[in-house]
C-alpha positions as CSV (number, residue, x, y, z in Angstrom):
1,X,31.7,-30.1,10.9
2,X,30.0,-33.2,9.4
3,X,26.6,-32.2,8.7
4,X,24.9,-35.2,7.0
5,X,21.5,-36.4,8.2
6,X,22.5,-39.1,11.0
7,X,25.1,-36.8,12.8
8,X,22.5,-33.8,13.3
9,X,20.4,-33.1,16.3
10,X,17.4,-31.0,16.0
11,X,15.2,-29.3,18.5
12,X,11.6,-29.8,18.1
13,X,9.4,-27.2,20.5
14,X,5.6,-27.6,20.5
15,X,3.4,-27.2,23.7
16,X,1.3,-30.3,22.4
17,X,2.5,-33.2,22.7
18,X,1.4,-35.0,20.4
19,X,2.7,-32.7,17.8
20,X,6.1,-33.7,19.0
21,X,5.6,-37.4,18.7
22,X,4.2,-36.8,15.0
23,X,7.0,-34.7,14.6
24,X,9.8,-37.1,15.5
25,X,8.0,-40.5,13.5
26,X,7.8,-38.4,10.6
27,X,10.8,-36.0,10.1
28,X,13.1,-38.2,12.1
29,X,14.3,-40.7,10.0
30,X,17.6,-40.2,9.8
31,X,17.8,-37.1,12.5
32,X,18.3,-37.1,16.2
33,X,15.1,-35.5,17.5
34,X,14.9,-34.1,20.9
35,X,11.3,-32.5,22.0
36,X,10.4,-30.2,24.3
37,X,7.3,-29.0,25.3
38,X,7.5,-25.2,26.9
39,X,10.1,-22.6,26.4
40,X,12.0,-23.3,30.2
41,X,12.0,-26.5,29.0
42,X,13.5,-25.9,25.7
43,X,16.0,-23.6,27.4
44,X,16.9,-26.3,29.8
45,X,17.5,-28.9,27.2
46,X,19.7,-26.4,24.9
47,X,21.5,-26.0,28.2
48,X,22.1,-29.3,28.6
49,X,23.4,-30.0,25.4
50,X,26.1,-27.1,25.7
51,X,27.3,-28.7,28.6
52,X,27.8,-31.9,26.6
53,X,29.0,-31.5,23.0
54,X,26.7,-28.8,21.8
55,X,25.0,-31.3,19.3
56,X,22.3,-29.5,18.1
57,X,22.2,-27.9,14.6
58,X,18.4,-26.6,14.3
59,X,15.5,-25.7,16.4
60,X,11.8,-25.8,15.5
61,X,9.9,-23.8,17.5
62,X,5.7,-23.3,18.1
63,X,4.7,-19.4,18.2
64,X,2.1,-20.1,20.5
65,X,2.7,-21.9,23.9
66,X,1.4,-21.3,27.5
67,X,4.3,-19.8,29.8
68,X,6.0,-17.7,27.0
69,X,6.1,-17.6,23.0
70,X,8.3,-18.8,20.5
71,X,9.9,-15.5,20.1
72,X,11.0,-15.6,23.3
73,X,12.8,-18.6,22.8
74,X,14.3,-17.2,19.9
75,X,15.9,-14.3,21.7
76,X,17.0,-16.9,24.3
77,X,19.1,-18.9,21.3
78,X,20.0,-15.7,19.7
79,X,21.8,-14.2,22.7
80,X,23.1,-17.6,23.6
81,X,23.6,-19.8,21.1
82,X,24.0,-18.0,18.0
83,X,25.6,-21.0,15.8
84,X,22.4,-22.4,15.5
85,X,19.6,-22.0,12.8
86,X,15.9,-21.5,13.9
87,X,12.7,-22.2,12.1
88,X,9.4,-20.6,13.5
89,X,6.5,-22.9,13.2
90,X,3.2,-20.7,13.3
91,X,-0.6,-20.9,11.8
92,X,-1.5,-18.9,9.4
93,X,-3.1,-16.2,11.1
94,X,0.2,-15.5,12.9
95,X,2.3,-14.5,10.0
96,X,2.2,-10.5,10.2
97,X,2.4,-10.9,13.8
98,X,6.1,-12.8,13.2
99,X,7.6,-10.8,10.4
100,X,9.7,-8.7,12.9
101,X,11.6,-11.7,13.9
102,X,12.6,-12.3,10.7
103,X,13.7,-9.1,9.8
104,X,15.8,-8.9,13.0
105,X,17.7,-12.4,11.9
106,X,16.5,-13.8,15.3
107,X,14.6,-16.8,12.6
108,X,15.9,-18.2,9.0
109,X,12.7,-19.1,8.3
110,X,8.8,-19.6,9.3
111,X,6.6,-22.8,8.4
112,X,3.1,-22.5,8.1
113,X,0.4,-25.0,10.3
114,X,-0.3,-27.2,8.4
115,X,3.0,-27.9,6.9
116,X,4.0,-31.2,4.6
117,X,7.2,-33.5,5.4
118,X,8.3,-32.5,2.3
119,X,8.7,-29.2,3.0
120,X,10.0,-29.0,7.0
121,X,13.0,-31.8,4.8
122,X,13.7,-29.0,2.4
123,X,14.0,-25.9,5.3
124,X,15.8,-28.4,7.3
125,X,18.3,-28.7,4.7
126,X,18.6,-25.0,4.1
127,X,18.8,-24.3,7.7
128,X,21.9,-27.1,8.3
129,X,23.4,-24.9,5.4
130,X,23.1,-22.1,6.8
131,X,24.4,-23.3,10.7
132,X,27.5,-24.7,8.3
133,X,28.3,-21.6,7.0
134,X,27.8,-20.1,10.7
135,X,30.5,-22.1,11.9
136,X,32.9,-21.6,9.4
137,X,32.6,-17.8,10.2
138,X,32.8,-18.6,13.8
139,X,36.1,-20.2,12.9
140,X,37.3,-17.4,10.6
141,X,36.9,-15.1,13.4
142,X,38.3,-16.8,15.9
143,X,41.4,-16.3,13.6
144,X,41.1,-13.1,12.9
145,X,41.1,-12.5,16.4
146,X,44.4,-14.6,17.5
147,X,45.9,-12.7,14.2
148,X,44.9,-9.5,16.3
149,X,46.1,-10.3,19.2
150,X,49.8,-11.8,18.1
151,X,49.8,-8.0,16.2
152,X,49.0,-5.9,19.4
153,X,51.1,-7.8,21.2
154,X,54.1,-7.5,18.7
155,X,53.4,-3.5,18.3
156,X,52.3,-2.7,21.5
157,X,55.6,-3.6,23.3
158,X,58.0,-1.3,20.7
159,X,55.2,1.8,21.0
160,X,55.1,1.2,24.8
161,X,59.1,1.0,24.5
162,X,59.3,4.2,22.5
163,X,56.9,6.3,24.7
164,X,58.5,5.5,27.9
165,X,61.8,6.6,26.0
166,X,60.3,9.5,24.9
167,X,58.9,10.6,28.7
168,X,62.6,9.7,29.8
169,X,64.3,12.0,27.0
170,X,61.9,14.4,28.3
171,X,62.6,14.4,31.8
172,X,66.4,14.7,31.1
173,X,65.8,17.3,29.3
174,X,63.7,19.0,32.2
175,X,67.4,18.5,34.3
176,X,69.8,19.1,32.3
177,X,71.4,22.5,30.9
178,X,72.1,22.5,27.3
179,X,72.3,25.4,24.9
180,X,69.6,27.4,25.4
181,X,68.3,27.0,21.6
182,X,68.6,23.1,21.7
183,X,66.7,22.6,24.9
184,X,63.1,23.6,23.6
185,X,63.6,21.7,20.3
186,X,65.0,18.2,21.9
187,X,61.9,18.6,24.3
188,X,59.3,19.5,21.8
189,X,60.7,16.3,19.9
190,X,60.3,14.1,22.3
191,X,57.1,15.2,23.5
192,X,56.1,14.6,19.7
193,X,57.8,11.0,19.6
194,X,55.4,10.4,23.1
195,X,51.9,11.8,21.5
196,X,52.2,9.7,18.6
197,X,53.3,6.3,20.3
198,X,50.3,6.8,22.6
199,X,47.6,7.5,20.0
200,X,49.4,4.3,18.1
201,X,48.9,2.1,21.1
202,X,45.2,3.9,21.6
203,X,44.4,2.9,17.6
204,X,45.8,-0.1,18.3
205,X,44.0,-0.8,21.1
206,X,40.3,0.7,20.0
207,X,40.3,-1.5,17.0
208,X,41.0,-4.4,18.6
209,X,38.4,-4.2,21.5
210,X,36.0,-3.2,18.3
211,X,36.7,-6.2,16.0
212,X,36.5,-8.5,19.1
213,X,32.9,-6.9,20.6
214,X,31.4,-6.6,16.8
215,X,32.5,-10.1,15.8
216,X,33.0,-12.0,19.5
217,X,31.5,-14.9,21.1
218,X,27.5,-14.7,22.5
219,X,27.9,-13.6,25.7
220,X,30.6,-10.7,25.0
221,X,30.4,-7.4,25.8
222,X,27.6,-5.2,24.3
223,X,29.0,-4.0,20.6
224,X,29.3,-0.1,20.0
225,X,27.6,-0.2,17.0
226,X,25.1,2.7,17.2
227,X,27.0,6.6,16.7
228,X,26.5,7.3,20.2
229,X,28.1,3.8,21.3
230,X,30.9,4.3,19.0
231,X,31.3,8.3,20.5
232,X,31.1,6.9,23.8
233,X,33.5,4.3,24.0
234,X,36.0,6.8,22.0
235,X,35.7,8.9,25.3
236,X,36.7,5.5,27.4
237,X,39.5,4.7,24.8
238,X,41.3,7.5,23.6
239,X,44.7,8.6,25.5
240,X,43.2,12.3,26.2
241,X,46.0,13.8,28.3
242,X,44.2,15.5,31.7
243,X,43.8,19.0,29.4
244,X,42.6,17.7,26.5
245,X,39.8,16.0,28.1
246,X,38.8,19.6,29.3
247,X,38.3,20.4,26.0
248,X,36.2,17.7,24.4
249,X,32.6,17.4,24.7
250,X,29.4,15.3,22.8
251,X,26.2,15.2,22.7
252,X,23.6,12.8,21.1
253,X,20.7,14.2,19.9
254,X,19.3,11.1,17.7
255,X,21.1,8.1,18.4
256,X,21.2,6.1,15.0
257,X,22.7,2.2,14.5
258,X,26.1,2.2,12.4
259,X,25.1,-0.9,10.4
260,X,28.4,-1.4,8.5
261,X,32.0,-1.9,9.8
262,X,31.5,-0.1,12.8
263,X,35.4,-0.7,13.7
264,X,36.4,1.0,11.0
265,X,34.4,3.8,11.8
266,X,35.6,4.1,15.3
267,X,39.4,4.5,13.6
268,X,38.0,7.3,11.4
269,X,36.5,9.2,14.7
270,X,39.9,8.6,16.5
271,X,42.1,10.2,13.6
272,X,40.1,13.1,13.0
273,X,39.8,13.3,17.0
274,X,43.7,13.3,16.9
275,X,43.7,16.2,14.3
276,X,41.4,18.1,15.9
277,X,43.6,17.9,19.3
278,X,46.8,18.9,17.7
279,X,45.1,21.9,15.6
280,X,44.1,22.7,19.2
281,X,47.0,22.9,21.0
282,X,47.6,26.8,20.7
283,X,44.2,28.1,20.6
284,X,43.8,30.0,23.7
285,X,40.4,28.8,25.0
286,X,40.3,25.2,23.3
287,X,37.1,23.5,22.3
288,X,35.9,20.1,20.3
289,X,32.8,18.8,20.0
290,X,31.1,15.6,18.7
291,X,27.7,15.5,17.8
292,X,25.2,12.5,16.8
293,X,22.3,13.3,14.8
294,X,20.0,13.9,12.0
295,X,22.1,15.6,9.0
296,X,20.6,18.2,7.5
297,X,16.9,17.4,5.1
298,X,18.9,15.7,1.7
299,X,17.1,13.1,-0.5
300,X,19.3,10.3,1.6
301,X,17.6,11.6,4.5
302,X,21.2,10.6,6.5
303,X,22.5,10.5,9.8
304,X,25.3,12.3,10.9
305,X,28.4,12.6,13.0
306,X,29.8,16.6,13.7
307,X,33.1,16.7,14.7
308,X,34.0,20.7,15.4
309,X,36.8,22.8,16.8
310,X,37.3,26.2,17.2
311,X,41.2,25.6,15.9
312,X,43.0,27.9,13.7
313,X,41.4,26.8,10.2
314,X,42.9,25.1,7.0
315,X,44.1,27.3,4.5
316,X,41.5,26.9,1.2
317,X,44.7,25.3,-1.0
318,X,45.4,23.1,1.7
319,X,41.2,22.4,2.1
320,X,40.5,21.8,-1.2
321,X,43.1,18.9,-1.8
322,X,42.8,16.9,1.7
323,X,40.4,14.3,0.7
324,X,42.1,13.7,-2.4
325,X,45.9,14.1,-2.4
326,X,48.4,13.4,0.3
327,X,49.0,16.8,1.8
328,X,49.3,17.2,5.5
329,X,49.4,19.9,8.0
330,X,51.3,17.8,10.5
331,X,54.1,17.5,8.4
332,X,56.4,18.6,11.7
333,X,55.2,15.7,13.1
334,X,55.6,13.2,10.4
335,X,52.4,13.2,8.9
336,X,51.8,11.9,5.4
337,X,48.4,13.1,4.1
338,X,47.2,9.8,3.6
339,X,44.7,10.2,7.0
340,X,42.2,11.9,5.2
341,X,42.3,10.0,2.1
342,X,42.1,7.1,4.5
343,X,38.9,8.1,6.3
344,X,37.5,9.0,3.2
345,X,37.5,5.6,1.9
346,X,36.2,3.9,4.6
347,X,33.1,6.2,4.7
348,X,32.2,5.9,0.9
349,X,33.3,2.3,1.1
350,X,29.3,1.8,2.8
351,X,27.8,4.7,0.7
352,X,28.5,7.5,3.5
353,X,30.5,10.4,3.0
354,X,33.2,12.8,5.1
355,X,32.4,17.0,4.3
356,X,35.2,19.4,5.6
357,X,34.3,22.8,6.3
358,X,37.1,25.6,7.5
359,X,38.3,28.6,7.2
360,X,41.7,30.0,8.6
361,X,40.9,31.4,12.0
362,X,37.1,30.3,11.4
363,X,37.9,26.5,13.2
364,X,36.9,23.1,11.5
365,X,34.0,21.1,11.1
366,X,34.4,17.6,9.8
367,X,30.9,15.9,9.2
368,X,30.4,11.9,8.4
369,X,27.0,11.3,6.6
370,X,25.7,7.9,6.9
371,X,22.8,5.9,5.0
């Protein structure tokens, strides 16, 4: 997008309206300037333009104005139109009041009453910089999300294919009399072929919906990117079967925001939610639960996420090299040992960390510590 002086339209808000006219004689040269003179007015004209061509690069904004603040109006262009930069125009005396917006990202930067030419020229620069590099990301995404979509699409159809094989191997199975030793073994098989196809097209399916709700369009759906979110939308998402969903249980006892790849954490819960579910599957009374909360007093003073079963255990050899080397204890069902290596990485990749506690016969607890 061209962003030299006489293609960019800027939004100047200010209850007074003389402040407006001064505005556009003296900053104008070589800008559009449009006015407005209330915040429903301001929200009518950014309306406007995204109806037409979505022209407009920056908006100046008053604090103070009869019928609704300037953070208000910040909010407004936050939620809707998040492309463009905003600059917060405010006396003095104003400042501490305003710092909040700032630290929230809802403003790029606040000029001071009285202000010079010189230096509205200078943020207005910056902030065309900084609605560049906005687009540019916008454009990135919107990449990254047909690249997303051309993969689910190419591996959901083979995993769908597979499972519904599996379910029909299965069901033949169910009617059919072979030797009595082959029959449990071709049916445990495929029911192993059908578990894994479905968490595949559940990953699959959870990271997309993440990536697109973290990184998507104003107006999308709310992001899960808080621990409770991310535990509640792996309750929505995950292929339970009708059992295993008897089993699970979570509780959020201090919510807390996940402030870095929140995606990435949601495929960490999932996998150790699928290791949990198969270490469950001959324990007599089943149980897993997820917890949100404060970790333990440390210097970090960290958040954490618990996830617990009352499963048979790890062996301490087995324990003692999970995070570290590939070994598995799903190695009947194809499992690598690279899952644990995997999660580990993404958690110190942000400066968190993954603990494994178990014993054999004592269940596990798995706990993610976060900043």
């Amino acid at each position: 997008m061209d962003t030299t002086p006489d293609t960019v339209t800027i939004l100047y808000v200010d209850d007074e309206t003389q402040a407006c006219k001064w505005f556009a004689r003296t900053i104008g040269a070589g800008y559009e300037v449009l006015t407005a003179n209330s915040v429903d007015e301001a929200k009518a004209v950014l309306q406007a333009d995204a109806q037409a061509h979505n022209r407009i690069s920056v908006v100046l904004t008053d604090f103070r104005m009869p019928g609704g603040d300037g953070t208000e109006l910040l909010r407004f262009i936050d939620t809707e139109y998040g492309d463009i930069a905003t600059i917060l125009v405010t006396a003095y005396a104003d400042k501490d009041l305003l710092i909040q917006a700032v630290n929230t990202g809802r403003v790029f930067k606040i000029l001071e009453k009285p202000y010079q030419p010189e230096d509205v020229r200078r943020s207005l620069q910056e902030a065309l910089s900084l609605r560049q590099d906005r687009l540019l990301r916008t454009q990135r995404l919107m990449a990254i999300d047909e690249t997303l979509a051309f993969l689910a699409h190419e591996l959901n159809t083979p995993l769908a294919a597979i499972s519904n094989f599996a379910r029909g191997i299965r069901m033949r199975v169910d009617q059919t009399e072979l030797a009595p030793d082959a029959l449990p073994e071709v049916g445990r098989a495929a029911d192993r072929v059908q578990d894994n196809a479905r968490y595949c097209l559940s990953v699959i399916a959870t990271f997309l919906n993440s990536v697109r709700n973290t990184y998507g369009k104003p107006g999308t759906a709310a992001t899960p990117n808080s621990a409770g979110g991310l535990i509640r939308s792996l309750f929505d998402t995950y292929p339970f079967t009708n059992a295993q969903r008897e089993w699970v249980s979570y509780r959020v006892e201090e919510d807390f925001p996940i402030r870095t790849l929140p995606n990435c954490v949601m495929l960490v819960l999932s996998s150790l939610t699928s290791n949990a579910l198969h270490a469950l599957r001959h324990t007599r009374t089943p149980r897993l639960e997820i917890v949100a909360g404060q970790a333990p007093a440390t210097r970090d003073a960290r958040h954490m996420i618990r996830i617990q079963d009352n499963g048979p255990g790890i062996e301490p050899d087995v324990l003692a090299r999970l995070t570290i080397d590939p070994v598995t204890t799903r190695a009947e069902d194809g499992g690598n040992g690279m899952g644990m290596i995997f999660c580990t990485r993404i958690m110190q990749s942000f400066g968190g960390a993954i603990a494994i506690e178990s014993a054999p016969s004592a269940g596990t607890r798995v706990t993610l510590t976060f900043p």
